[in-house]
C-alpha positions as CSV (number, residue, x, y, z in Angstrom):
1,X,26.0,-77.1,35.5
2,X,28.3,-80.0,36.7
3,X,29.3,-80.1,40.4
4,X,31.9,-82.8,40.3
5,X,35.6,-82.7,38.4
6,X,34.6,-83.7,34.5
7,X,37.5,-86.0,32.9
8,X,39.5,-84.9,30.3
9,X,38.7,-87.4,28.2
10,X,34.8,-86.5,28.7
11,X,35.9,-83.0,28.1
12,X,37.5,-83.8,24.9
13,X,34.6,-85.5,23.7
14,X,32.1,-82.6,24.1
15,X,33.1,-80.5,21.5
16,X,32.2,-83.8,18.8
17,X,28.6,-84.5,20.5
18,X,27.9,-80.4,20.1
19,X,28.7,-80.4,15.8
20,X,26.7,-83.3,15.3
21,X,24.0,-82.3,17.6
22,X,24.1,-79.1,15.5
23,X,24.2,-81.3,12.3
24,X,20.8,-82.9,13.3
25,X,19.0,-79.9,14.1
26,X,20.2,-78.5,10.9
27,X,18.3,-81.3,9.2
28,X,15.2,-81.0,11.3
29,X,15.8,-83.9,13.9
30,X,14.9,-83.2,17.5
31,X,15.4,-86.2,19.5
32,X,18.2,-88.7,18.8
33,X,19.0,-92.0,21.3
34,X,22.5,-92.2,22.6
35,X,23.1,-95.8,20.3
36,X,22.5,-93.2,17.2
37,X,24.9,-91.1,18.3
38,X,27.4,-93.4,19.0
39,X,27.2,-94.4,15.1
40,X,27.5,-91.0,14.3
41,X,30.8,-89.9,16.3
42,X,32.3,-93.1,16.9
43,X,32.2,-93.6,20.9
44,X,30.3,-96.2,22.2
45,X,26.6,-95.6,24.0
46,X,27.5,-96.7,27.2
47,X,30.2,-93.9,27.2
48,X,27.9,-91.2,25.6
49,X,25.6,-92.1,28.3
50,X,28.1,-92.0,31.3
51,X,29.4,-88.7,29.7
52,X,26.3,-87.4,29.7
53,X,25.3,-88.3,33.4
54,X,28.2,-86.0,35.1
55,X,26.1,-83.2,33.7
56,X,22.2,-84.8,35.5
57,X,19.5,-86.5,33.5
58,X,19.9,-84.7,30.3
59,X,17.5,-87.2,28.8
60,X,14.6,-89.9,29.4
61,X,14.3,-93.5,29.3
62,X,12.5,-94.6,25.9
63,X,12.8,-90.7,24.6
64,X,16.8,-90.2,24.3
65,X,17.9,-86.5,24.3
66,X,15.9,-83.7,22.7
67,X,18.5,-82.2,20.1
68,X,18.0,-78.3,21.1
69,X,17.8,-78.7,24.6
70,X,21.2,-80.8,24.6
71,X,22.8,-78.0,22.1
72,X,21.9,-75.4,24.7
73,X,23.2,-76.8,27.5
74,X,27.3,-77.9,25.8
75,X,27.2,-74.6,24.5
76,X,26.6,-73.0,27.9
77,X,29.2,-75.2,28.9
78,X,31.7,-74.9,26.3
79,X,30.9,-71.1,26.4
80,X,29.2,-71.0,23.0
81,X,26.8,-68.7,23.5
82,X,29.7,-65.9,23.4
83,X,32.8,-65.2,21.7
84,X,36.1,-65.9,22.5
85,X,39.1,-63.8,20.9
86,X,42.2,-66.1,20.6
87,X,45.9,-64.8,19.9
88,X,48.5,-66.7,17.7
89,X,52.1,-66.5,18.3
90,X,54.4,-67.3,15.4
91,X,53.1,-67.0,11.7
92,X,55.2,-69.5,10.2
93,X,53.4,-72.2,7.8
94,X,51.4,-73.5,10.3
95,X,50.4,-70.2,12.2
96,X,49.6,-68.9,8.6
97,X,47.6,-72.3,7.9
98,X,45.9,-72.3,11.4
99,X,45.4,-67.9,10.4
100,X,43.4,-68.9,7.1
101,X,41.0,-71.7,8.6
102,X,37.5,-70.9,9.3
103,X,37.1,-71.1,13.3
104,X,34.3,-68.9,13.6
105,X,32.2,-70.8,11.3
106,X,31.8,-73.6,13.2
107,X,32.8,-72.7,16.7
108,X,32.7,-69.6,18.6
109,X,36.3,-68.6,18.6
110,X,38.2,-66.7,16.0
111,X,42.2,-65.5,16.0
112,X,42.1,-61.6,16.8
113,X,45.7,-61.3,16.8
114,X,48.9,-62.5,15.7
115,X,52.5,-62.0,16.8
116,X,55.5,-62.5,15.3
117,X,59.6,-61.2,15.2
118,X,59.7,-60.7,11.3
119,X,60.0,-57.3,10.6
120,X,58.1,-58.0,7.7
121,X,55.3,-59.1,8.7
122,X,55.1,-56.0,11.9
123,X,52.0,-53.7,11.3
124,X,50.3,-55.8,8.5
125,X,46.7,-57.9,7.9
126,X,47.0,-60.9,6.9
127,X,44.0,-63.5,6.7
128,X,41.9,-60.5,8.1
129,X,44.1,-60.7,11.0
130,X,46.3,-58.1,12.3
131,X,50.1,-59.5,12.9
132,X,52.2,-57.4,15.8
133,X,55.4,-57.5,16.1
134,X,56.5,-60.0,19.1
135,X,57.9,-57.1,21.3
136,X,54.1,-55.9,21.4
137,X,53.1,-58.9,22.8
138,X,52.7,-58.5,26.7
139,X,50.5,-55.4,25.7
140,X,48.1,-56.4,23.3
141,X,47.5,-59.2,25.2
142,X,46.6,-56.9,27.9
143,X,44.5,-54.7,26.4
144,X,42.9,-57.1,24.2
145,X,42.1,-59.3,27.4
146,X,42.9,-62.4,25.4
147,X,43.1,-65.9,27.8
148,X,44.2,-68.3,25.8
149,X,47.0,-68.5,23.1
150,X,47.8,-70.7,20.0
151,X,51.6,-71.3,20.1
152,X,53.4,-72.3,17.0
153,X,57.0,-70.9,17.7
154,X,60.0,-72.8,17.6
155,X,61.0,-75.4,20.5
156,X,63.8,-72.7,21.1
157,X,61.5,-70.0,22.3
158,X,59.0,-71.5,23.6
159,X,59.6,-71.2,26.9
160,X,59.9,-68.4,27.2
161,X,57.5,-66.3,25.1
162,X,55.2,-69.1,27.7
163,X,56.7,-67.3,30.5
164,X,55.4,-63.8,29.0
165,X,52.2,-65.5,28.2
166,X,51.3,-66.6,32.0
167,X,53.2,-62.7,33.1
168,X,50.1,-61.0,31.5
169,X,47.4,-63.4,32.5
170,X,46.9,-65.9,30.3
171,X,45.5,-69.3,31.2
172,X,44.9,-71.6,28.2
173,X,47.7,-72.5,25.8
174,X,47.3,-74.7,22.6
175,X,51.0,-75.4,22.1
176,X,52.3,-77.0,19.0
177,X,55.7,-76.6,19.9
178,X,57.9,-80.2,20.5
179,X,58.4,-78.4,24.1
180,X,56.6,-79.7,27.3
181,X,55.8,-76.0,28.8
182,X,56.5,-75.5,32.8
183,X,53.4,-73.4,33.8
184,X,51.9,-72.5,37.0
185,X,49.1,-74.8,38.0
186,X,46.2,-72.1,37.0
187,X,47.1,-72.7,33.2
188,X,46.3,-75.5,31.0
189,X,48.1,-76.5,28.3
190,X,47.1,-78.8,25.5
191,X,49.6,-80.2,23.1
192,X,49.4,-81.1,19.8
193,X,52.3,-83.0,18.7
194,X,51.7,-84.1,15.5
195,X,54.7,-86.8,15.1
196,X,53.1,-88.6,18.2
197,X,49.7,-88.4,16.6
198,X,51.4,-90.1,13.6
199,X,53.7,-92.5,15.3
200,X,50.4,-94.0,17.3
201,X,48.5,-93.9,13.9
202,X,51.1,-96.3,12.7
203,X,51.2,-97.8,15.3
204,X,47.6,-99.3,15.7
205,X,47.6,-100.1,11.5
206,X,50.7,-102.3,12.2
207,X,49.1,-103.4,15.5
208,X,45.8,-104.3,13.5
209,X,47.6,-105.9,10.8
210,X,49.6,-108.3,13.1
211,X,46.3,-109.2,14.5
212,X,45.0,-109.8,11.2
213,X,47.9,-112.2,10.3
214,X,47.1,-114.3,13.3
215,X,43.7,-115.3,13.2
């Protein structure tokens, strides 16, 4: 296990180096070299290869990495050898989207349970996924001993359905609200902001078309 602070960026990678890992065992491979990875997930080798060597020699020179072993250890690391029960707040589109996608297939989370304020949707299943009304919240939470929450409520409320969030424990936020959450510093947020992702998308095609134009 590592014994030094792992960057985020390193973090962020991990999750990519575990599906295709999986993909090659799938088809039979067992070793694989860090240069043939590096085709496979786009990130250079010399990255893979620093990436790798916060975790100690998880491969030999001349060998590479034996595929099993190296699935073994990410998903000790990114706790894939268990599952983890996540909670969605706010079944709008995208919470009903993010509801009907597959996690479990591929990773080892799934959505348990599902909040929302429309009376409506109180008390029912949808997606195979029981929806609670939001005043439940704090206490399923609780009793369900969910830690980390997918957040797809309006900028509005945001805040403060966070606030509730962090009252009853809960330490990992995926936030796809346009707000920047104030949490303590035992909680992570990550924030997916898809007009960013979109504005930097265009960004590097104009960026690389400019080049283009100039050589």
């Amino acid at each position: 296990m590592p014994t030094r602070k792992i960057p985020r960026a390193t973090a962020k990678r991990l999750p990519v180096y575990c599906r295709y890992l999986n993909a090659l065992l799938n088809a039979n491979k067992r070793r694989v070299s860090s240069t043939e990875l590096s085709e496979a997930v786009q990130v250079d080798s010399a990255t893979i290869r620093r990436d790798f060597s916060y975790f100690g020699e998880l491969g030999k020179r001349g060998y590479g990495y034996d595929v099993e072993s190296l699935i073994k250890f990410f998903k000790g690391i990114l706790n894939q050898d268990k599952l983890t029960s996540v909670a969605l707040v706010g079944v709008g589109s995208l919470g009903s989207a993010l509801m009907n996608y597959n996690f479990h297939q591929s990773t080892n989370l799934r959505i348990s349970a599902a909040f929302d304020p429309k009376p409506a949707l109180a008390n029912t299943i949808k997606s195979g996924i029981p929806v609670y009304p939001a005043n439940e919240l704090k206490k399923q939470i609780k009793e369900q001993q969910i830690d980390v929450v997918i957040l797809t409520v309006p900028a509005s409320q945001a805040q403060s359905v966070t606030d509730d969030l962090v009252e009853v424990g809960v330490h990992g936020i995926l936030n796809f609200s346009p707000v920047r959450l104030s949490v303590p510093d035992n909680v992570q947020v990550q924030n997916i902001d898809f007009t960013n992702e979109l504005q930097t998308l265009i960004y590097f095609i104009e960026s690389n078309h400019l080049n283009g134009q100039d050589e």
